[in-house]
Gaussian input, Z-matrix of N, CA and C with variables (Angstrom, degrees):
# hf/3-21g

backbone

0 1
 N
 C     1     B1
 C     2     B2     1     A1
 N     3     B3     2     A2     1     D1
 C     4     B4     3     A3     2     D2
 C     5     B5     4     A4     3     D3
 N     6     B6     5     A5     4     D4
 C     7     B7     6     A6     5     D5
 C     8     B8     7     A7     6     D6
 N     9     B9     8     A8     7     D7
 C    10    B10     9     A9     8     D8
 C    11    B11    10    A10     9     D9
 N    12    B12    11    A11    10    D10
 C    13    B13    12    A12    11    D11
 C    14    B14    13    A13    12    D12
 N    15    B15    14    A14    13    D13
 C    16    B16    15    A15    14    D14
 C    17    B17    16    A16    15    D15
 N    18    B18    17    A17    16    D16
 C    19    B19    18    A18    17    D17
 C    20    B20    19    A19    18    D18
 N    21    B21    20    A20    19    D19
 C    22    B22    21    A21    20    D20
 C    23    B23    22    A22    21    D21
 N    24    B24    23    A23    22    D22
 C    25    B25    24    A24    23    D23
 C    26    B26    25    A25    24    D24
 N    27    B27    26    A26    25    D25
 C    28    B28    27    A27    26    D26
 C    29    B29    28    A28    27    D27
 N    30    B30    29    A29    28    D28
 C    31    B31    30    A30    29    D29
 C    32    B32    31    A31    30    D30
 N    33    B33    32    A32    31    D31
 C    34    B34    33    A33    32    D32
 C    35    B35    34    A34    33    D33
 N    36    B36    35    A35    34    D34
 C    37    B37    36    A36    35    D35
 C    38    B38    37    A37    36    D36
 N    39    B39    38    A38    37    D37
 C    40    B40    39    A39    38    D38
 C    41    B41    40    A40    39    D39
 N    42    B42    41    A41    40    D40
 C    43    B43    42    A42    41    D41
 C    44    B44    43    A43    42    D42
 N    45    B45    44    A44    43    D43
 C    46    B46    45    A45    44    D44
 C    47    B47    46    A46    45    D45
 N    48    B48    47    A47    46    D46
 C    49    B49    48    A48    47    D47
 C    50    B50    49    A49    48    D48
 N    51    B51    50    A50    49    D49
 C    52    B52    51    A51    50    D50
 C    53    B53    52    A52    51    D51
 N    54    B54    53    A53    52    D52
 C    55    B55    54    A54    53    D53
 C    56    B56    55    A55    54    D54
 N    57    B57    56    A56    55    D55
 C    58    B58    57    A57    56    D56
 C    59    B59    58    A58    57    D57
 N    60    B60    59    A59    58    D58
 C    61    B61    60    A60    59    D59
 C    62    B62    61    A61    60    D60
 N    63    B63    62    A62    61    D61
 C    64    B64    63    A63    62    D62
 C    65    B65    64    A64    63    D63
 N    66    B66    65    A65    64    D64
 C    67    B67    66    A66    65    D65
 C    68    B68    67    A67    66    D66
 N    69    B69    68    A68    67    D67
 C    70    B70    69    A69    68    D68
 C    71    B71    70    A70    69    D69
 N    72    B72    71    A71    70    D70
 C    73    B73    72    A72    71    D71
 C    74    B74    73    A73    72    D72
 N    75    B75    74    A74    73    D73
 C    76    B76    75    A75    74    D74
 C    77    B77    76    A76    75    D75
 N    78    B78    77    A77    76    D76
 C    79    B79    78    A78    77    D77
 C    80    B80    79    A79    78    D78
 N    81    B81    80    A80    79    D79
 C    82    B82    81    A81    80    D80
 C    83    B83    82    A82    81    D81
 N    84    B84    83    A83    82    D82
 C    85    B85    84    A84    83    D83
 C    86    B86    85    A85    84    D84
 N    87    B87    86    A86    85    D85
 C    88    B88    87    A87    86    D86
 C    89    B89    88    A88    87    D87
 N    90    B90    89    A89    88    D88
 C    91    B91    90    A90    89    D89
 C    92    B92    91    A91    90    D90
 N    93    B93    92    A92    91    D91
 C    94    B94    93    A93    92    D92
 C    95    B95    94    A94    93    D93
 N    96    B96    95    A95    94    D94
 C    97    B97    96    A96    95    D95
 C    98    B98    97    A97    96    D96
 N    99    B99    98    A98    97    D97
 C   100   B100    99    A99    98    D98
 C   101   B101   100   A100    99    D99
 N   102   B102   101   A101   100   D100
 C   103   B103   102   A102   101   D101
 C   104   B104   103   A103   102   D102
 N   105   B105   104   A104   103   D103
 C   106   B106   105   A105   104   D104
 C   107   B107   106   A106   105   D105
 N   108   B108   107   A107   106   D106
 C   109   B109   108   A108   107   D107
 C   110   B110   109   A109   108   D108
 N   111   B111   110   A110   109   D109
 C   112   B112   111   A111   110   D110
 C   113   B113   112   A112   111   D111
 N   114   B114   113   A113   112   D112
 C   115   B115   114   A114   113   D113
 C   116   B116   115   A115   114   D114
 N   117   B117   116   A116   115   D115
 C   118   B118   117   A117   116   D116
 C   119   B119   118   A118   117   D117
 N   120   B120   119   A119   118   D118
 C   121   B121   120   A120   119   D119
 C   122   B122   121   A121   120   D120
 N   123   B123   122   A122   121   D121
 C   124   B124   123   A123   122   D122
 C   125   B125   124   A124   123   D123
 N   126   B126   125   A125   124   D124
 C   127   B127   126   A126   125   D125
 C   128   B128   127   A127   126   D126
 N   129   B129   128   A128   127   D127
 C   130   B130   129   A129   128   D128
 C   131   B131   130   A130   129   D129
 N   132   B132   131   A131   130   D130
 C   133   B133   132   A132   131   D131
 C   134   B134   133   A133   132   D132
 N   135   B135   134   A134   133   D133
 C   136   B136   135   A135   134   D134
 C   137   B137   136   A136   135   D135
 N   138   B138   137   A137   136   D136
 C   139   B139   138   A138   137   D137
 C   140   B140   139   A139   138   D138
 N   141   B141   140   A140   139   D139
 C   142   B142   141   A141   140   D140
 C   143   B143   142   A142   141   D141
 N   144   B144   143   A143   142   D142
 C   145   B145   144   A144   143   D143
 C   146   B146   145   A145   144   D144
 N   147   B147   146   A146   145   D145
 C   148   B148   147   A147   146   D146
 C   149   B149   148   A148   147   D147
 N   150   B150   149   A149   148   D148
 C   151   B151   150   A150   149   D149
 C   152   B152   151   A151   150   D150
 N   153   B153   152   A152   151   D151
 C   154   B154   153   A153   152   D152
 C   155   B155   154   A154   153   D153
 N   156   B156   155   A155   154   D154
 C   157   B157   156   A156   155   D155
 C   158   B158   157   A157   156   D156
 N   159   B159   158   A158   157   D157
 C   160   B160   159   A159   158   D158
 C   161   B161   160   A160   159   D159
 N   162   B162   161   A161   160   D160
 C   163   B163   162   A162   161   D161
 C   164   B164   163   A163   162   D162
 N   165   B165   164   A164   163   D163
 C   166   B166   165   A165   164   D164
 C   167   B167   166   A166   165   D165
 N   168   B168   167   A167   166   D166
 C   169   B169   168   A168   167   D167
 C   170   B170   169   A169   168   D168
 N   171   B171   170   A170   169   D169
 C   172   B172   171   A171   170   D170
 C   173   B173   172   A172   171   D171
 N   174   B174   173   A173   172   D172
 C   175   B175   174   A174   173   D173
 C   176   B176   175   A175   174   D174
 N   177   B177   176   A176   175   D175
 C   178   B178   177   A177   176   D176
 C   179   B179   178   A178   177   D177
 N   180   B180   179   A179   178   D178
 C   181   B181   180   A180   179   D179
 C   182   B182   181   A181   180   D180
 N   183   B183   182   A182   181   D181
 C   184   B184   183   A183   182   D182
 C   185   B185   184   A184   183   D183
 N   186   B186   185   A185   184   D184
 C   187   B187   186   A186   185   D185
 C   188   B188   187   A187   186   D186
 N   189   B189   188   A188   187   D187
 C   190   B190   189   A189   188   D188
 C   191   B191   190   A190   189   D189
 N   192   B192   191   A191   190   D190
 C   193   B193   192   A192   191   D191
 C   194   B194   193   A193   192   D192
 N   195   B195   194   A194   193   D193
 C   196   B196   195   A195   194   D194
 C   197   B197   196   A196   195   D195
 N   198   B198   197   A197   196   D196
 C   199   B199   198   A198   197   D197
 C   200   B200   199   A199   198   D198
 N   201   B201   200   A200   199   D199
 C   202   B202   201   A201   200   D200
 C   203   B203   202   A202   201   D201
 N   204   B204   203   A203   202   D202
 C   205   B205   204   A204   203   D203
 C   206   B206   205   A205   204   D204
 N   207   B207   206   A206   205   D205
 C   208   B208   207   A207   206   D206
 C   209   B209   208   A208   207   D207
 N   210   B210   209   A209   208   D208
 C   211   B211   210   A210   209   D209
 C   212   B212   211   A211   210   D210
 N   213   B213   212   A212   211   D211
 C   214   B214   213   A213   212   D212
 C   215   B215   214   A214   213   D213
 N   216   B216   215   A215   214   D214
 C   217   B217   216   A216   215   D215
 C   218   B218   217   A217   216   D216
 N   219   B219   218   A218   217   D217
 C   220   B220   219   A219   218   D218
 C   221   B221   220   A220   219   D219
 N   222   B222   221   A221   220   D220
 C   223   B223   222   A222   221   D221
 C   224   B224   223   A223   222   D222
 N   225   B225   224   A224   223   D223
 C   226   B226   225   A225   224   D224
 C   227   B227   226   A226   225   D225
 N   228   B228   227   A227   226   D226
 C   229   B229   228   A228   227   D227
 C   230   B230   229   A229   228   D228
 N   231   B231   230   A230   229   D229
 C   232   B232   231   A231   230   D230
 C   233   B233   232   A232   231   D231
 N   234   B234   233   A233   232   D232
 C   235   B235   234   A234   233   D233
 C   236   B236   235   A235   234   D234
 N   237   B237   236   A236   235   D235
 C   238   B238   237   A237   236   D236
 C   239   B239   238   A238   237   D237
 N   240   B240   239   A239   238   D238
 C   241   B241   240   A240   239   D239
 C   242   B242   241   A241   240   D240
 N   243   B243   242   A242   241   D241
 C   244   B244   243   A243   242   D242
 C   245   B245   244   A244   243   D243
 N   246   B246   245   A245   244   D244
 C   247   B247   246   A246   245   D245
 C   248   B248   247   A247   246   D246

   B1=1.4523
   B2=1.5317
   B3=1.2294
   B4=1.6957
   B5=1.3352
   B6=1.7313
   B7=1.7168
   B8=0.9603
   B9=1.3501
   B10=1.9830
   B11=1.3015
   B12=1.4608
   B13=1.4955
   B14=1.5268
   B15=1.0370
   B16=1.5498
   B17=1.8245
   B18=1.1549
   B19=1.6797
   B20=1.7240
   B21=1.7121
   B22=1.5220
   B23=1.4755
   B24=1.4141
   B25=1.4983
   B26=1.7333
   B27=1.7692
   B28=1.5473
   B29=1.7678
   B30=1.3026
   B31=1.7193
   B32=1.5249
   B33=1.2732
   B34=1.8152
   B35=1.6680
   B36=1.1012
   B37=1.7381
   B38=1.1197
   B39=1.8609
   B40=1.6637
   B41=1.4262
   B42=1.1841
   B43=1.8841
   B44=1.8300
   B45=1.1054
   B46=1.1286
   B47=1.7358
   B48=1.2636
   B49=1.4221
   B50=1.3600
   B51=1.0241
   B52=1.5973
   B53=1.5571
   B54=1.4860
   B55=1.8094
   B56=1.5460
   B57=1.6536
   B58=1.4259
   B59=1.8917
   B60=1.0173
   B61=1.6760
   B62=1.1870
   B63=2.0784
   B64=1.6464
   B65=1.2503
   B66=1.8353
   B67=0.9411
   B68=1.4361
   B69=1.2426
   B70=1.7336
   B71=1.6788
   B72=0.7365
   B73=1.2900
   B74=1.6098
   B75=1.4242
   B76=1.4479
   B77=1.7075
   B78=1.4642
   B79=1.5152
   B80=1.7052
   B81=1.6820
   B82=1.3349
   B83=1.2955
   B84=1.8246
   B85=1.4299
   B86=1.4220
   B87=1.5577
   B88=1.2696
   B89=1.5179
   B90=1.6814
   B91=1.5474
   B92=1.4627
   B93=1.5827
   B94=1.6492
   B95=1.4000
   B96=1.2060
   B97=1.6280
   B98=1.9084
   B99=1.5255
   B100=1.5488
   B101=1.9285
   B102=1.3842
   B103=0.9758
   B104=2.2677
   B105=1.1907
   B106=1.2523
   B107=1.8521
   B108=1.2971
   B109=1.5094
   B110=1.1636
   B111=1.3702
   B112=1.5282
   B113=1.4625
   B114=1.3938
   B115=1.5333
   B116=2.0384
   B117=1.5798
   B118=1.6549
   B119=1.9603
   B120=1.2335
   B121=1.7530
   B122=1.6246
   B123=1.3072
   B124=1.3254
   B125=1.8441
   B126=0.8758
   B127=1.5750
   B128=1.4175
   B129=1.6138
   B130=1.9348
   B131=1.3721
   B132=1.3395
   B133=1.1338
   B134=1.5331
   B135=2.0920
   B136=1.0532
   B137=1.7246
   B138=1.9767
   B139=1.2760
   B140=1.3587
   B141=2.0995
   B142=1.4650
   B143=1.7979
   B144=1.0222
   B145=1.4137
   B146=1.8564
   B147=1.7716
   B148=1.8543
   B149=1.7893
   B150=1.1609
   B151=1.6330
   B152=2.0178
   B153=1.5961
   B154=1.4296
   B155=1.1788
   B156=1.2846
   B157=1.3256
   B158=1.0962
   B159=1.6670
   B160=1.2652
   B161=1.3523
   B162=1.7536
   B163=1.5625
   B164=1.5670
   B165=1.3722
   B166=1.5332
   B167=1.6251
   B168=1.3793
   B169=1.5487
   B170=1.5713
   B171=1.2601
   B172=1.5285
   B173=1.8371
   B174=1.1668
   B175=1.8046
   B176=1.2051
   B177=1.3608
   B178=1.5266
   B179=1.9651
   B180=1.6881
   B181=1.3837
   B182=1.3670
   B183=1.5689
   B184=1.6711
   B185=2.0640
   B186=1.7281
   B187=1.6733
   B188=1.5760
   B189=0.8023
   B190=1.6289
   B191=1.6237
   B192=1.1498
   B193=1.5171
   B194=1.7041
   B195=1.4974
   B196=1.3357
   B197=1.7928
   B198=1.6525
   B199=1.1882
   B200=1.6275
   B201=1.9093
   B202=1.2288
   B203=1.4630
   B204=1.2914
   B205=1.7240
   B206=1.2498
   B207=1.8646
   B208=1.7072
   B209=1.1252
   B210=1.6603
   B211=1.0668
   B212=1.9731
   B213=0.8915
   B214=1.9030
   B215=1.5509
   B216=1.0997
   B217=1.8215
   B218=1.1619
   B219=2.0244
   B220=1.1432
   B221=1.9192
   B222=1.4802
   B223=1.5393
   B224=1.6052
   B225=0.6284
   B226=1.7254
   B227=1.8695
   B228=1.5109
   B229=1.5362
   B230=1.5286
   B231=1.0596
   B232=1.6851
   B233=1.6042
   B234=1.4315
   B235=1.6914
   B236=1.2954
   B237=1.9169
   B238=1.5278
   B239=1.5448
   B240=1.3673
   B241=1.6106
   B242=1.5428
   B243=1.9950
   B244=1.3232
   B245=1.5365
   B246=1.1409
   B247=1.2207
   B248=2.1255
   A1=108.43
   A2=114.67
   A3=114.45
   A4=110.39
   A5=107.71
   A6=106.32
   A7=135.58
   A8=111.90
   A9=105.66
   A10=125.82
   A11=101.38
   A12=121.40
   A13=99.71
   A14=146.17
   A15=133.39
   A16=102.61
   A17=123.46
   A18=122.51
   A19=98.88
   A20=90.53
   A21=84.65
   A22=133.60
   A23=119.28
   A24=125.60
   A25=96.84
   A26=106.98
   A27=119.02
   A28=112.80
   A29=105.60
   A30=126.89
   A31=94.34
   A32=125.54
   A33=114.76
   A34=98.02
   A35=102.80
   A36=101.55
   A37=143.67
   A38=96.83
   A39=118.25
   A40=122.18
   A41=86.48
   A42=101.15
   A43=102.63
   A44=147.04
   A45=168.67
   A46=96.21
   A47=134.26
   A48=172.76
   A49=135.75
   A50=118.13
   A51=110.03
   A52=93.07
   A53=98.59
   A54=103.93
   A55=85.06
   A56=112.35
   A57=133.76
   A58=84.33
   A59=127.25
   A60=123.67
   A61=132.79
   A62=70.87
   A63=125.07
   A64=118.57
   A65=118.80
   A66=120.48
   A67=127.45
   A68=86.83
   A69=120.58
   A70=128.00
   A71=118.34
   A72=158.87
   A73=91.08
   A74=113.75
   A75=110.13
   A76=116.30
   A77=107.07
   A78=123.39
   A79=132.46
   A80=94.05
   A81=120.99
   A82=116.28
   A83=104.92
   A84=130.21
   A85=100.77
   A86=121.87
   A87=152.82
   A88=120.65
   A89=84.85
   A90=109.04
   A91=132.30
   A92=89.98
   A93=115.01
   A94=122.94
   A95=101.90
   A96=104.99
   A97=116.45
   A98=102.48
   A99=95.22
   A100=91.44
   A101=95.27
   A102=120.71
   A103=118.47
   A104=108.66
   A105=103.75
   A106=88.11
   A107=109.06
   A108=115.95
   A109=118.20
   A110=138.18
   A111=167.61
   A112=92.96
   A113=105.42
   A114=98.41
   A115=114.53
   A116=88.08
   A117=86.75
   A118=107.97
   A119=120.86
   A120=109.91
   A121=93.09
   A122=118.05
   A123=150.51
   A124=115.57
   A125=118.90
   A126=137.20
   A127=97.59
   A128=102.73
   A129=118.32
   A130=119.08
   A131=127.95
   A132=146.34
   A133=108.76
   A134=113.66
   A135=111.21
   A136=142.59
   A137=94.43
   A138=116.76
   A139=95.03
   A140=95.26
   A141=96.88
   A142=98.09
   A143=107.74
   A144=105.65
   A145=115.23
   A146=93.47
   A147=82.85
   A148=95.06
   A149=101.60
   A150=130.44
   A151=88.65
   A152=97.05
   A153=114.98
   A154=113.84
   A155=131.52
   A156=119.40
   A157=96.93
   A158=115.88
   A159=128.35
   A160=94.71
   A161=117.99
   A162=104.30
   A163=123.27
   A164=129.88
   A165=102.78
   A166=90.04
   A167=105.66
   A168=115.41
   A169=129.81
   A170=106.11
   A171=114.60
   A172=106.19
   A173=82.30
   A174=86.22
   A175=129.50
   A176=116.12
   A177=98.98
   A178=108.06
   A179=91.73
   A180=77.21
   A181=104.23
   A182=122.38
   A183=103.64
   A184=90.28
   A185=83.25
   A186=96.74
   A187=124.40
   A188=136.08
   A189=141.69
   A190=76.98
   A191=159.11
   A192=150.62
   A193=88.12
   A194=116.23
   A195=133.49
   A196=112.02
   A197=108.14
   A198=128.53
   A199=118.65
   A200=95.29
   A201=85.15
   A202=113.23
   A203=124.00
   A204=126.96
   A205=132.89
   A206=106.02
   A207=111.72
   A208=113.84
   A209=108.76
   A210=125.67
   A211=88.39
   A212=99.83
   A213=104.42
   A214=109.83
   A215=113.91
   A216=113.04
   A217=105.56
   A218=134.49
   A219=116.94
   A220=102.37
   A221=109.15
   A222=119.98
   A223=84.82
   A224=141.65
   A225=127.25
   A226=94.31
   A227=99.61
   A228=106.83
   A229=126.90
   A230=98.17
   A231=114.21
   A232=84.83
   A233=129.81
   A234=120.57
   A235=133.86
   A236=108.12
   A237=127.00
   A238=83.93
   A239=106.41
   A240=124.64
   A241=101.96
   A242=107.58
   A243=99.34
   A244=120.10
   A245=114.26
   A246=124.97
   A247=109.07
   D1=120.29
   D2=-178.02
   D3=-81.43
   D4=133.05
   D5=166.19
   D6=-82.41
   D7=170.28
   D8=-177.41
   D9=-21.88
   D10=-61.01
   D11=-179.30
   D12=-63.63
   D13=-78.14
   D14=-166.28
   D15=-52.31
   D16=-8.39
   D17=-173.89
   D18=-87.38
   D19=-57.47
   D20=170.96
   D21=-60.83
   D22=-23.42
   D23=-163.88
   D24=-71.22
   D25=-55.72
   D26=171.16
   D27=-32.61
   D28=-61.01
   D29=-173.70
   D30=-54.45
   D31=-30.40
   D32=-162.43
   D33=-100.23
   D34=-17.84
   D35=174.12
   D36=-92.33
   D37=-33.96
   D38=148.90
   D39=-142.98
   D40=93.63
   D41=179.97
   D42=-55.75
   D43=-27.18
   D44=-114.84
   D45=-108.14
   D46=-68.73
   D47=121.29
   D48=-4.77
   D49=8.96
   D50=-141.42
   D51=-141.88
   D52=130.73
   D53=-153.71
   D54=-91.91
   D55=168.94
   D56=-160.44
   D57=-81.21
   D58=-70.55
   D59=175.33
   D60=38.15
   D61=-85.14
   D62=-173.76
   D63=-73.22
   D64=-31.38
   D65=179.55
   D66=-88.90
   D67=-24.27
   D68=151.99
   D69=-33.38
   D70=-53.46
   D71=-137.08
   D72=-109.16
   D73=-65.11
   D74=-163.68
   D75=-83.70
   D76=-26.08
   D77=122.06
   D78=13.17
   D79=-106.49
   D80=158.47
   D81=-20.64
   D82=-76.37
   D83=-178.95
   D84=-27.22
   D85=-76.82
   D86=-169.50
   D87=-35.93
   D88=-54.37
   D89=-145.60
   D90=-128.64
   D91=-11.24
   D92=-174.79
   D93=84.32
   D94=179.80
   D95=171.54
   D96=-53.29
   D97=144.07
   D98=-170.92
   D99=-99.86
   D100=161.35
   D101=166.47
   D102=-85.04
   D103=130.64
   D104=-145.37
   D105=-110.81
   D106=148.96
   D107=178.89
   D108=-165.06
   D109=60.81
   D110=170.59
   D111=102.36
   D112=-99.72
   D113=-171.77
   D114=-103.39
   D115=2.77
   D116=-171.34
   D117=-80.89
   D118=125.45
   D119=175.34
   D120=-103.56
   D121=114.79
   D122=172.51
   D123=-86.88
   D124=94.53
   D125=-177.31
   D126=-100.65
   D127=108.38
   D128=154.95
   D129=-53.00
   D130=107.34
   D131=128.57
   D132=-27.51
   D133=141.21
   D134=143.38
   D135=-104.42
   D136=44.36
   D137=170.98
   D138=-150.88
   D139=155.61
   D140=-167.86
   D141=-98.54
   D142=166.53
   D143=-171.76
   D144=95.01
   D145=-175.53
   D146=-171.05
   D147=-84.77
   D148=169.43
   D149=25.48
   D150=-104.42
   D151=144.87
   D152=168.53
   D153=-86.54
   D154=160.27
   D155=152.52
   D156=-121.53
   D157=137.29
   D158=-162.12
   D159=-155.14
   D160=100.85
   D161=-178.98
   D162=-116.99
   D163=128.83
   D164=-171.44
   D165=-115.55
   D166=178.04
   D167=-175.63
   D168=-117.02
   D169=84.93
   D170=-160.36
   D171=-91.95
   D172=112.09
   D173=-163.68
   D174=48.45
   D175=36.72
   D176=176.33
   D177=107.46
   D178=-18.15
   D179=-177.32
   D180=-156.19
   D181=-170.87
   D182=-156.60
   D183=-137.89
   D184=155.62
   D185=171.73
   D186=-33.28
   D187=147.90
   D188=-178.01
   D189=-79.46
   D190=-80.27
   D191=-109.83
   D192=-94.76
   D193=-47.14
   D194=155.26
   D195=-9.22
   D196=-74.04
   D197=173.88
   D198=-39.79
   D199=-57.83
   D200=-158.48
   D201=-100.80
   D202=5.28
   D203=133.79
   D204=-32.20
   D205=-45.29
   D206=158.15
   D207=-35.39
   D208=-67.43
   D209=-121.03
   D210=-93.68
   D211=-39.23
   D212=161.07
   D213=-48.58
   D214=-52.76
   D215=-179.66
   D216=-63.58
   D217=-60.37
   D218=-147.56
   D219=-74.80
   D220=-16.54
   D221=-173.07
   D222=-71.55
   D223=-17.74
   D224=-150.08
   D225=-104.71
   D226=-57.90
   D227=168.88
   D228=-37.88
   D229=-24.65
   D230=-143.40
   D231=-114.74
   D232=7.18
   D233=-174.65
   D234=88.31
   D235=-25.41
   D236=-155.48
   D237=-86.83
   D238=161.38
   D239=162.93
   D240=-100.11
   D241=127.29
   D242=172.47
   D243=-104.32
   D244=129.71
   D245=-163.47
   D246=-101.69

C-alpha cells in the first residue's frame, strides 16, 4: 500500500496519470472527509479562495488540473510555495 509521501512524489512527476483513489487519499490525509455532490468530492480548505480541491472521478482517475490544485493546497498547507 503506498504512502502519502510516495502518492505525492508520483502526483509531482505525473500529474497526467494519477487515479482518483490516490488522490483521494492524499485529500483525506490533508483535508478530511470530502463533501460529496453528484460526481464532484469537494475537500474544505482552511482558506477561502483557490487553490480548491475539487475532485471528480473519470474512470478511475482524475483531471491533470484536478491533480495539480491538490498538489497547490497540500504545498501551501505544508508552508512550501507552489510553483
Amino acid at each position: 500500500m503506498p504512502t502519502i509521501e510516495s502518492i505525492l512524489r508520483s502526483m509531482r512527476e505525473n500529474p497526467e496519470n494519477v487515479r482518483f483513489s490516490e488522490v483521494s487519499k492524499v485529500a483525506e490525509h490533508f483535508f478530511g472527509e470530502p463533501r460529496v455532490r453528484r460526481s464532484h468530492h469537494i475537500y474544505k480548505t482552511p482558506w477561502k479562495g483557490n487553490p480548491r480541491i475539487n475532485l471528480q472521478n473519470r474512470k478511475g482517475y482524475v483531471h491533470e488540473y484536478q491533480v495539480k490544485q491538490a498538489l497547490a493546497a497540500v504545498e501551501i498547507l505544508s508552508g512550501e510555495e507552489y510553483v
